[in-house]
C-alpha positions in Angstrom: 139.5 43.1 69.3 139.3 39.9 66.6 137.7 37.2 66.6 140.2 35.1 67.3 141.5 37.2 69.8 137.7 37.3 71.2 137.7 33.5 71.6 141.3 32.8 73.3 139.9 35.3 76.0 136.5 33.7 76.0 138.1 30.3 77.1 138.8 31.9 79.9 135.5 31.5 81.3 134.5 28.2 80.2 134.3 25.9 83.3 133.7 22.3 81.7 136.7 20.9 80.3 137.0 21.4 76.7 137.1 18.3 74.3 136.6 17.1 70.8 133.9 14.9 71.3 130.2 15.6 70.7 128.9 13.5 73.7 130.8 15.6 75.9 128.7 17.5 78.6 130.8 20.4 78.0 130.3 20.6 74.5 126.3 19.7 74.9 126.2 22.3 77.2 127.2 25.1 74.7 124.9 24.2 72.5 122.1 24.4 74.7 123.6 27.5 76.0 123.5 29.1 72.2 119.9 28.0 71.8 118.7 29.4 75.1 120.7 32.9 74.5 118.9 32.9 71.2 115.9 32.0 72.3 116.7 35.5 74.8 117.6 37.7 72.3 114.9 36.8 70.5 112.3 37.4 73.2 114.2 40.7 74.3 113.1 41.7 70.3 109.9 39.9 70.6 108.6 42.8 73.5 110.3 46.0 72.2 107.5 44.5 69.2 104.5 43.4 71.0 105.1 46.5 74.1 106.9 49.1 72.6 105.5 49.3 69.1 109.0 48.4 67.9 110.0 51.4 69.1 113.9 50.4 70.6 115.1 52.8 73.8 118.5 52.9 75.1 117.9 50.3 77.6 116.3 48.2 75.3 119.1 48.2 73.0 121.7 47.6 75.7 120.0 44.5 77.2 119.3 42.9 73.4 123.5 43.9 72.9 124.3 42.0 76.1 122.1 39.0 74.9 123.9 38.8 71.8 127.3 39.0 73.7 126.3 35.9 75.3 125.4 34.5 71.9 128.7 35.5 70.5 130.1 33.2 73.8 128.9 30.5 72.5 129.5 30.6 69.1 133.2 31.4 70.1 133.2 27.9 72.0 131.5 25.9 69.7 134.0 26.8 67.3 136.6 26.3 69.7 135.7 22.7 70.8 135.6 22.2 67.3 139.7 23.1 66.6 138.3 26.5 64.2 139.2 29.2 65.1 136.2 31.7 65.1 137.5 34.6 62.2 137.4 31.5 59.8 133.8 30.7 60.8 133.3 34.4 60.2 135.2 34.2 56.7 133.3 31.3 55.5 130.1 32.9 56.3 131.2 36.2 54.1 132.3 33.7 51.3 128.7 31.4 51.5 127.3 35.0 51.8 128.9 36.7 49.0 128.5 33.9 46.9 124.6 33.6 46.7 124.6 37.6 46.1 126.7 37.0 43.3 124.9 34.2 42.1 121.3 36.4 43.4 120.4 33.7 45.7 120.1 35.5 48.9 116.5 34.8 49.0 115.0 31.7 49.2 116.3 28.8 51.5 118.3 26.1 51.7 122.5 25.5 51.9 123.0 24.4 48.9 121.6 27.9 47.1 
């Protein structure tokens, strides 16, 4: 499946009603909801390191993959509330991406590298 594909059948499951503007519960609500998902995945990872040695079993890896699903949800509407559809916020990223390689500014920090 695409991404754009992904994020028509994401809507699906979106219960607020979508909108353009930025004080919109709806819209506030996915961005918590991508923070808090992170913050999950993260944690998921943060165990496997501090229990497991690092070490990553099946079940760990599906329970860190379904976290990242959920990320990938909110991403999709984000983008979505936002009129872009989600393969050109994947593009652009690749672009931005391929750019500081070219230019050997993957390290470091900052957007404007």
């Amino acid at each position: 499946m695409g991404f754009d594909e992904y994020q028509k059948k994401a809507a699906k499951y979106d219960l607020a009603k979508e909108t353009s503007n930025l004080k919109d519960v709806g819209f506030i609500e996915k961005v918590l909801g991508l923070v808090g998902e992170a913050g999950e995945t993260a944690d998921k990872i943060k165990k496997i390191l501090r229990d497991k040695d690092g070490l990553v079993s099946e079940e760990d890896r599906e329970l860190v993959i379904k976290e990242l699903g959920d990320t990938l949800w909110y991403i999709a509407s984000i983008a979505r509330y936002l009129g872009v559809p989600l393969s050109s916020v994947a593009d652009g990223n690749i672009e931005k991406l391929e750019s500081r390689y070219q230019r050997n500014q993957i390290h470091g920090e900052g957007d404007k590298r």
